[in-house]
N, C-alpha and C positions, 0 to 999 in steps of 0.2 A: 580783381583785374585778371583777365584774359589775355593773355599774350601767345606769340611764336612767331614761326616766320613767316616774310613776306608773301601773301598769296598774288600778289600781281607781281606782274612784269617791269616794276622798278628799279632804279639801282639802289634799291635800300631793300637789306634784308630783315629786318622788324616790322610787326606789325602788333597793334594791341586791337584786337579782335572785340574787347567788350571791359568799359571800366563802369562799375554801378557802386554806390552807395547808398544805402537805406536813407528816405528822407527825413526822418527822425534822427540821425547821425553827418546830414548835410553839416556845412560849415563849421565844420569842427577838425578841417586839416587832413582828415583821412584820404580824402582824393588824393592831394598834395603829395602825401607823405608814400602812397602806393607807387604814384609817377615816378618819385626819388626813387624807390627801391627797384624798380623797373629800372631806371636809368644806368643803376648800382651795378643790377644784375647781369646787365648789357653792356658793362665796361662803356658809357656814352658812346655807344655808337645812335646812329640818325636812327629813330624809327617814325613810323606814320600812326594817323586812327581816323576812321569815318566817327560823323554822327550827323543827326537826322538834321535834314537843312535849315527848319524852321527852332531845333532848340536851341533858342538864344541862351538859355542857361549852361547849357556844355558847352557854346563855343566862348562865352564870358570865360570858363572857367579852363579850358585848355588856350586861350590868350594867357589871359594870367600867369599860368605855368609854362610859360617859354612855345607853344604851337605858334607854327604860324599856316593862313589857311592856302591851301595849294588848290589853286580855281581848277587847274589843268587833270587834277585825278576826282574831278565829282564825277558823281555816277548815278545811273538812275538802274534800280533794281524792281521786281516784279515780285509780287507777294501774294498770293491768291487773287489774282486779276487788281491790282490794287499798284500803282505805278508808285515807289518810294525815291524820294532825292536826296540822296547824301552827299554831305562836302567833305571836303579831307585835311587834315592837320598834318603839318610835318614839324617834327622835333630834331632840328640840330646842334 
């Protein structure tokens, strides 16, 4: 997990920048238990996290864990001529 503060102009100052777990270590609570520590570490305060539009599997798995999807901060990003659409979670 990658975290810090918010790079956009919300009124939420967290942001988790990148959460990965190896797929050979999927479904074994590790996600889970990183969000907690994050949550821990952040005294609960709100924070956000992109991910890519079409992984149904990240957004199963940040439902799960309390996200919910914020339609109003998706975004589309540019990546060597290659147009990317991310949607965004917020954790309250």
């Amino acid at each position: 997990l990658w975290a810090g503060p918010a790079r956009d102009a919300y009124q939420i100052k967290n942001e988790i920048y990148a959460l990965y777990v190896q797929p050979n270590n999927q479904k074994k609570g590790i996600g889970s238990m990183l969000l907690e520590k994050y949550k821990q570490q952040i005294k609960g305060e709100d924070f956000y996290l992109y991910a890519l539009k079409n992984n149904a599997k990240a957004s199963s798995f940040y439902t799960k864990n309390g996200g919910t999807l914020w339609p109003e901060a998706a975004r589309k990003i540019e990546d060597k001529n290659t147009q990317i659409e991310e949607i965004c979670y917020i954790f309250k």
